[in-house]
C-alpha positions as CSV (number, residue, x, y, z in Angstrom):
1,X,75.6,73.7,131.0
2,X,72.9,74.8,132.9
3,X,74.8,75.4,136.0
4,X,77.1,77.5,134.5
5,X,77.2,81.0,135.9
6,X,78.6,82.4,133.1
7,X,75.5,81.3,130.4
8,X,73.3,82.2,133.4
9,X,74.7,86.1,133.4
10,X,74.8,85.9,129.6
11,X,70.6,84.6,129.1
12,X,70.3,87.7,131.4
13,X,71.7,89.9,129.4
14,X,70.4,88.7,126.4
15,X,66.7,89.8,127.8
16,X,67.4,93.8,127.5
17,X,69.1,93.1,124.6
18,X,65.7,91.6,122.9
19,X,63.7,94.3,124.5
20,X,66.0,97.1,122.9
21,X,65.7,95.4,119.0
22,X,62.0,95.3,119.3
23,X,61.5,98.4,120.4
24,X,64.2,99.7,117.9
25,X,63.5,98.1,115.4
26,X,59.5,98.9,115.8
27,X,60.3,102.4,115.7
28,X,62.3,102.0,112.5
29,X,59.1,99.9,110.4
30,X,57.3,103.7,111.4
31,X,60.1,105.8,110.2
32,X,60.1,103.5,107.1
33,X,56.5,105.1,107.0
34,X,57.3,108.7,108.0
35,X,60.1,109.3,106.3
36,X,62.5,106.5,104.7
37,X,65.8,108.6,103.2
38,X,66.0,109.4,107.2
39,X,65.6,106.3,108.4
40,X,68.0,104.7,105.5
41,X,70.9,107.5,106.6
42,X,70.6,107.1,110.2
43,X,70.6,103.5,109.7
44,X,73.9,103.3,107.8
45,X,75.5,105.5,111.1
46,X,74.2,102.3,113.6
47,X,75.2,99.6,110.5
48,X,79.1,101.1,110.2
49,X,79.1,101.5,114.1
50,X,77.6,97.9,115.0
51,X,79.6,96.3,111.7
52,X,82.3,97.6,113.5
53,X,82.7,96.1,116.1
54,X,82.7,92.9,114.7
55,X,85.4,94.1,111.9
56,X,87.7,95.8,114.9
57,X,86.6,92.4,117.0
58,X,88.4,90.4,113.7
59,X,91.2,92.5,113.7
60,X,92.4,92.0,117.3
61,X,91.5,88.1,117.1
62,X,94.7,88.3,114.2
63,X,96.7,90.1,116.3
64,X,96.8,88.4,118.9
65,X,97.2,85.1,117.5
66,X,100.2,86.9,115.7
67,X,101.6,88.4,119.3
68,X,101.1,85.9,121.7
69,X,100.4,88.0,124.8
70,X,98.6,87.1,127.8
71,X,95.7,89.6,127.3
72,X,94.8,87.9,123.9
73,X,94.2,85.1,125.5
74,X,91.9,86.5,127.7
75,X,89.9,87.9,125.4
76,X,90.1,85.7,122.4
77,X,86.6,83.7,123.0
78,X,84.7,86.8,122.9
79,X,86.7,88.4,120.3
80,X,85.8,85.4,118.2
81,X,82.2,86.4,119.1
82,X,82.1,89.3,117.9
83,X,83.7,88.9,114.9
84,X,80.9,85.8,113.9
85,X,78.5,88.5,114.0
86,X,79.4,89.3,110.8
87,X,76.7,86.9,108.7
88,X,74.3,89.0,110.5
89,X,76.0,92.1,109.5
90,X,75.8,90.9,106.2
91,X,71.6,90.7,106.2
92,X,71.8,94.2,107.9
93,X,73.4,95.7,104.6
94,X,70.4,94.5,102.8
95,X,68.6,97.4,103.8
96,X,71.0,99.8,102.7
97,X,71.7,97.6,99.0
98,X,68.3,98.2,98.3
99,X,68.1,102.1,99.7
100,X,71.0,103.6,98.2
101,X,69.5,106.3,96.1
102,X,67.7,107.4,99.3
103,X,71.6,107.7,100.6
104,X,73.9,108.5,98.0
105,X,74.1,111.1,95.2
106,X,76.1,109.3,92.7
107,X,73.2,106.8,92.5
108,X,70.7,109.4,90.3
109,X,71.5,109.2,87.2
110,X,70.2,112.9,86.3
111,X,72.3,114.5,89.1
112,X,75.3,112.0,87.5
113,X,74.5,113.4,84.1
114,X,75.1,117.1,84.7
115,X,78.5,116.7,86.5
116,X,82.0,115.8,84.8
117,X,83.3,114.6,88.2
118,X,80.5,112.1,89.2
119,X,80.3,111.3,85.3
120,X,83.8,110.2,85.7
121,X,83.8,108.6,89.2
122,X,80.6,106.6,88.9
123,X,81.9,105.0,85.5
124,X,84.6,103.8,86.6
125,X,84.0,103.0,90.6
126,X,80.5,104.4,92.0
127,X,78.2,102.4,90.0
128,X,75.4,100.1,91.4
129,X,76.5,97.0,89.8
130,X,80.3,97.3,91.2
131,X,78.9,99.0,94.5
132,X,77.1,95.3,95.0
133,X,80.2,92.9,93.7
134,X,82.6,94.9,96.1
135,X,80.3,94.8,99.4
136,X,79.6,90.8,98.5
137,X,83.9,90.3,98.2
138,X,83.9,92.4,101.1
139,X,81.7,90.6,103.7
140,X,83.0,86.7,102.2
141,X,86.2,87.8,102.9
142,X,85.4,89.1,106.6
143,X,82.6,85.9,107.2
144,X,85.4,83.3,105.9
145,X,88.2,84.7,108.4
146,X,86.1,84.5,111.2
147,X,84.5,81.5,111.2
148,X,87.5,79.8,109.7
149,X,89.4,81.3,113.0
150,X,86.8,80.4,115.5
151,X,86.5,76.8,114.1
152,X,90.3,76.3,113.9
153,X,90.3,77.9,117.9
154,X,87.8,74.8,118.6
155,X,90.3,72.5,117.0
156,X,92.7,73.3,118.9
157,X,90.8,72.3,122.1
158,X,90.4,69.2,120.8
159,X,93.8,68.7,120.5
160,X,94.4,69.7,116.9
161,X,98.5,70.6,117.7
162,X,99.0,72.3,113.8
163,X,95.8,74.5,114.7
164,X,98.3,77.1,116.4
165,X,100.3,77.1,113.3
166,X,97.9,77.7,111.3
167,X,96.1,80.4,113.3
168,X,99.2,82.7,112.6
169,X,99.7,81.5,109.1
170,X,96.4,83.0,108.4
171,X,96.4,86.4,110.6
172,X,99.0,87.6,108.9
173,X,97.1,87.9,105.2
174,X,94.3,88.5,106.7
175,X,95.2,91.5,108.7
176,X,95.9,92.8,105.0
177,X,93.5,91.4,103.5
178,X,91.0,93.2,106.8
179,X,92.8,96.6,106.2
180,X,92.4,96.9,102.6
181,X,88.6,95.5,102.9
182,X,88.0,97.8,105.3
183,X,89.7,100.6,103.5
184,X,87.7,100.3,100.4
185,X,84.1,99.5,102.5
186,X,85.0,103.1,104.0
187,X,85.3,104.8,100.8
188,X,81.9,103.3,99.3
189,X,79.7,103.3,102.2
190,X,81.1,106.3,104.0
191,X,83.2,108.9,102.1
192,X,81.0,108.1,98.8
193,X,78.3,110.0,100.6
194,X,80.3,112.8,100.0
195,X,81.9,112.2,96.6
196,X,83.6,114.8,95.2
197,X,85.7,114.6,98.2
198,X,88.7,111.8,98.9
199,X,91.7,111.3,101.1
200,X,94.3,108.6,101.8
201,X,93.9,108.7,105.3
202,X,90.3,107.8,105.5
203,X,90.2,104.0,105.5
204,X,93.0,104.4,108.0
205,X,90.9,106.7,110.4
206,X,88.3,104.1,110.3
207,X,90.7,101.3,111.1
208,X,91.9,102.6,114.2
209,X,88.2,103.7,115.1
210,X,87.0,100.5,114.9
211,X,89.6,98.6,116.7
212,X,89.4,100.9,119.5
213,X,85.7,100.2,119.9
214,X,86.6,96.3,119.9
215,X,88.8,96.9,122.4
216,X,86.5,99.2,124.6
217,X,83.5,95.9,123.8
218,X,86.3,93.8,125.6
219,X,86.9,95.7,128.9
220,X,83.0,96.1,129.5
221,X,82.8,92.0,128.8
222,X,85.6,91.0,131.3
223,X,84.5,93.4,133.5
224,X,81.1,92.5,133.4
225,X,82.2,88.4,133.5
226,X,84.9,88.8,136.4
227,X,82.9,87.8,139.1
228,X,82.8,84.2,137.8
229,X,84.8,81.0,137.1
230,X,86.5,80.8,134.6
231,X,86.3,84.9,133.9
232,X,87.6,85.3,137.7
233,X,91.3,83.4,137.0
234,X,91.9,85.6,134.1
235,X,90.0,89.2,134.8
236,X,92.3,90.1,137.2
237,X,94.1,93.6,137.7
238,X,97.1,93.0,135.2
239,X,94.6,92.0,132.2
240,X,92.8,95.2,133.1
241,X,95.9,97.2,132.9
242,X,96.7,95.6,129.8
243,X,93.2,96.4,128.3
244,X,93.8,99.8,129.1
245,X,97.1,100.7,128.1
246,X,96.3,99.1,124.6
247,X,93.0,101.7,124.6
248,X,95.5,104.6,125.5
249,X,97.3,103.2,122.7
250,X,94.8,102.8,120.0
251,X,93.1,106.2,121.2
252,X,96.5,108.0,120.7
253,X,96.3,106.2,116.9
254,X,93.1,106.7,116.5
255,X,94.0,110.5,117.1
256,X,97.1,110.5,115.3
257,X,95.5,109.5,111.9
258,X,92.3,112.3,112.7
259,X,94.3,115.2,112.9
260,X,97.0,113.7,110.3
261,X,94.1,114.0,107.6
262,X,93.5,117.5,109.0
263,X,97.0,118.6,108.6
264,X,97.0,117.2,105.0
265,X,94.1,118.8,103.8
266,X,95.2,122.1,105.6
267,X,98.7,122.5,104.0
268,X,97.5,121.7,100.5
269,X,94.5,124.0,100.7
270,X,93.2,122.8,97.7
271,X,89.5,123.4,96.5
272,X,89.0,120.0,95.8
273,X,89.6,118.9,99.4
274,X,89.1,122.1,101.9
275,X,84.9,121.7,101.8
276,X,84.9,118.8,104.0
277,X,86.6,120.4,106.8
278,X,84.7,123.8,106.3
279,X,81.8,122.1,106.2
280,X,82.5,120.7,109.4
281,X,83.5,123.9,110.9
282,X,80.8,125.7,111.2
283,X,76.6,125.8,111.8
284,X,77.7,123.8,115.2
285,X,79.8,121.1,114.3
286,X,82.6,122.7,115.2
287,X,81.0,122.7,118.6
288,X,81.1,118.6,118.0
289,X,84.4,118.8,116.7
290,X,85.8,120.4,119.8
291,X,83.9,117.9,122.3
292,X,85.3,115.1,120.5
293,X,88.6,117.3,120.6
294,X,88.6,117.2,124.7
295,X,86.7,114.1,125.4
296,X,87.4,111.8,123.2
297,X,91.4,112.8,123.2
298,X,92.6,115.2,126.0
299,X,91.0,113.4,129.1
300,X,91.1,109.8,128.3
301,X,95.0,111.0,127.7
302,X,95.3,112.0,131.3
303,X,93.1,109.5,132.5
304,X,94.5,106.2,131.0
305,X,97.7,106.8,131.8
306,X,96.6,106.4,135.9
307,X,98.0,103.0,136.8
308,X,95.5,102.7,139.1
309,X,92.9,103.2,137.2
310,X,93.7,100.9,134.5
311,X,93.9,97.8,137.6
312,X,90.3,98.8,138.4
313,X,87.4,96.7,136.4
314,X,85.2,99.0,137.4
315,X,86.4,102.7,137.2
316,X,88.5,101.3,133.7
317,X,84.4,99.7,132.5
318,X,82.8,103.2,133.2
319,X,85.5,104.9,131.0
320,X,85.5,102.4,128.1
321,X,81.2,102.8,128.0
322,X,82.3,106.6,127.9
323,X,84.5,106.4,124.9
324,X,82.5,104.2,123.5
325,X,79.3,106.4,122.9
326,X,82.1,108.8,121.7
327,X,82.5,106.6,119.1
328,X,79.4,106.9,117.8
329,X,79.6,110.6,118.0
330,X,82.7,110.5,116.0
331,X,81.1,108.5,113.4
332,X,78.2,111.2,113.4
333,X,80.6,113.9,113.2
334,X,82.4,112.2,110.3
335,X,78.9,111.1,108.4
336,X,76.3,113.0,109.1
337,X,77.1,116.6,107.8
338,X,77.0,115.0,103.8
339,X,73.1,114.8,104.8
340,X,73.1,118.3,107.4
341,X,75.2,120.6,106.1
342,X,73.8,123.4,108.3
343,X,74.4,121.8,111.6
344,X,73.8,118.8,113.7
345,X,70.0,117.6,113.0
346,X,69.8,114.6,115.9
347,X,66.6,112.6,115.1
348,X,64.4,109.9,117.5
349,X,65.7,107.7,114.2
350,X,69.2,107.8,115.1
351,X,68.6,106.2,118.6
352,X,66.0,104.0,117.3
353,X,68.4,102.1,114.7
354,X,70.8,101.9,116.8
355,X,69.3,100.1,119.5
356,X,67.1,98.1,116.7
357,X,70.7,97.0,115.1
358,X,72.6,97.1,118.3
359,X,70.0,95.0,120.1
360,X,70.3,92.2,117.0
361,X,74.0,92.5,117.0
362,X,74.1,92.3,120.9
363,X,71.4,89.0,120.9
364,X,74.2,86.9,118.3
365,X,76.9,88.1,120.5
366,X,75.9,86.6,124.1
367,X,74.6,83.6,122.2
368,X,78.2,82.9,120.4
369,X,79.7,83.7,123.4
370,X,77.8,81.0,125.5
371,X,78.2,78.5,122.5
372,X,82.0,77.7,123.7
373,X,84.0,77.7,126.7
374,X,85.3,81.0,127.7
375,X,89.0,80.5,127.8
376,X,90.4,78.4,125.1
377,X,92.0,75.5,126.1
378,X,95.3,73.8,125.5
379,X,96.8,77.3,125.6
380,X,100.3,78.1,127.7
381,X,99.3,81.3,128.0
382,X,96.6,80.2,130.5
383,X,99.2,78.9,133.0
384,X,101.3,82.2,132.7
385,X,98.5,84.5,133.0
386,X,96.7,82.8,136.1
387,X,100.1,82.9,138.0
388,X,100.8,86.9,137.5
389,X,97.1,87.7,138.2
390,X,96.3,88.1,142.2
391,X,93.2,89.1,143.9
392,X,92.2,93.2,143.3
């Protein structure tokens, strides 16, 4: 509608969002030129960030057709958003498909050849012809839940009554069928950087990360869309404390797991699994490690559990944009030492794909998001949550 507020704010937005792809994107055709293995490594930190939003998007979309709360219903269009970002996700793998001996080790066949370990791993697992297979089962399963979802949520505003029962008859397999995906895409686009190194809490620690990004992507939209109908009946004080005690939440997982894998590898002290975290300890990562340590932990502890914080849009926005870019940090801490051992190396690339990819994945956002009505209707939620939510 071309009244509508809402699709007005949202073309708006979509105009920096086109301005930061081209200009991302035209910096990374000249890295492409300079120096591709840099360009294809800093690109796969802005593809797992950017990817996961959309997975983390998918994950809360389940859960809260699986809950039932209030705040899932607030949030639910533009989770579904997200998360049917994920064809486009799908094209920005492409890049890396094709660039993976400019990424990963295990994909020479002369460095394979003179080591028992990567001879082992690579015939069984880390080969190019299973790498592929596994990333195409990977992104039909994640495409197929969330289109499937968003079109069965449009179904249900047309009065489709068994739609809601079939919303949580699918969320729950496909929460497992999202964590083991997403468990499995870690180990082979992320840890496999890295391979003679594993752990069982990795996929886990990447879990948690990405829904806690989701979730961050969600307070900046409602706070961003409160001002206007029908944002304004729903983005009200008790959503945003909701938003924000589920960040505190997912922050304190999201913590929980990090220093869980620590703890692990500390106590067994084996030579097979101590050279990640040494790695990471020294040559100024530790530096990295310890801002991550305060910032990303200690002081969003303190902060988000301020009730009046969390009923403020805008105070609640400015500390989900912060923890967000500490997200991408953390992904940088985790990542980039396989390709810097001797210390943080921050390139012009590292900004460029990111806004190249972010300003793509941004552009098929605002578009899905303006494609449907905000709040889903034929939902009792909607009654329960207008009626607790009162002017800020």
């Amino acid at each position: 509608m071309p009244g509508d507020p809402i699709r007005r704010e949202l073309a708006r937005l979509r105009r920096p969002a086109l301005a930061a792809a081209v200009i991302g994107l035209a910096a990374c055709a000249a890295g492409f030129f300079l120096d591709r293995q840099l360009l294809l490594r800093s690109y796969l930190l802005a593809f797992l960030f950017w990817t996961g939003l959309s997975l983390g998007s998918l994950g809360l979309l389940m859960v809260q057709h699986l809950s039932g709360g209030r705040w899932g219903f607030a949030i639910q269009r533009p989770l579904e958003a997200a998360a049917k970002v994920l064809p486009l996700c799908a094209l920005l793998f492409l890049p890396i498909l094709l660039g993976q001996a400019e990424i990963y080790e295990w994909a020479h066949e002369d460095v394979v050849a003179g080591d028992p370990v990567l001879e082992l791993r690579v015939g069984r697992y880390l080969n190019t012809p299973f790498f592929v297979a596994r990333a195409v089962l990977y992104f039909l399963v994640w495409c197929g839940l969330a289109l499937l979802l968003a079109g069965k949520s449009r179904a249900r505003d047309e009065g489709a009554a068994s739609a809601v029962k079939w919303l949580k008859g699918v969320s729950g397999p496909g929460l497992v069928l999202l964590g083991l995906s997403i468990t499995f895409a870690s180990i082979d686009w992320s840890m496999s950087t890295e391979p003679h190194w594993f752990s069982t809490m990795y996929g886990l620690h990447y879990m948690a990360g990405y829904g806690l990004s989701a979730l961050l992507l969600m307070v900046l939209v409602m706070a961003r869309l409160r001002h206007w109908e029908p944002a304004s009946r729903v983005a009200q004080p008790p959503l945003f404390h909701d938003l924000g005690t589920l960040s505190f939440a997912l922050t304190m997982v999201w913590a929980y797991f990090s220093f869980s894998q620590y703890l692990i590898v500390w106590s067994g002290n084996l030579p097979e699994e101590t050279p990640w975290y040494a790695r990471r300890a020294q040559g100024g990562w530790e530096a990295l490690a310890a801002a991550l340590l305060l910032l990303h932990f200690v002081v969003p502890f303190f902060l988000l559990l301020s009730r009046r914080l969390k009923r403020s849009a805008v105070v609640l926005a400015r500390v989900a944009l912060c923890l967000l870019a500490l997200r991408v940090l953390d992904l940088y801490w985790v990542l980039a030492p396989a390709f810097h051992p001797a210390g943080p190396s921050p390139h012009w690339l590292d900004l460029a794909t990111l806004l190249g990819l972010g300003g793509l994945w941004l552009l098929v956002f605002y578009r899905n998001l303006g494609a449907a009505p905000l709040l889903a209707r034929e939902d009792p939620r909607a009654a329960q949550l207008e009626s607790q939510a009162h002017p800020a």
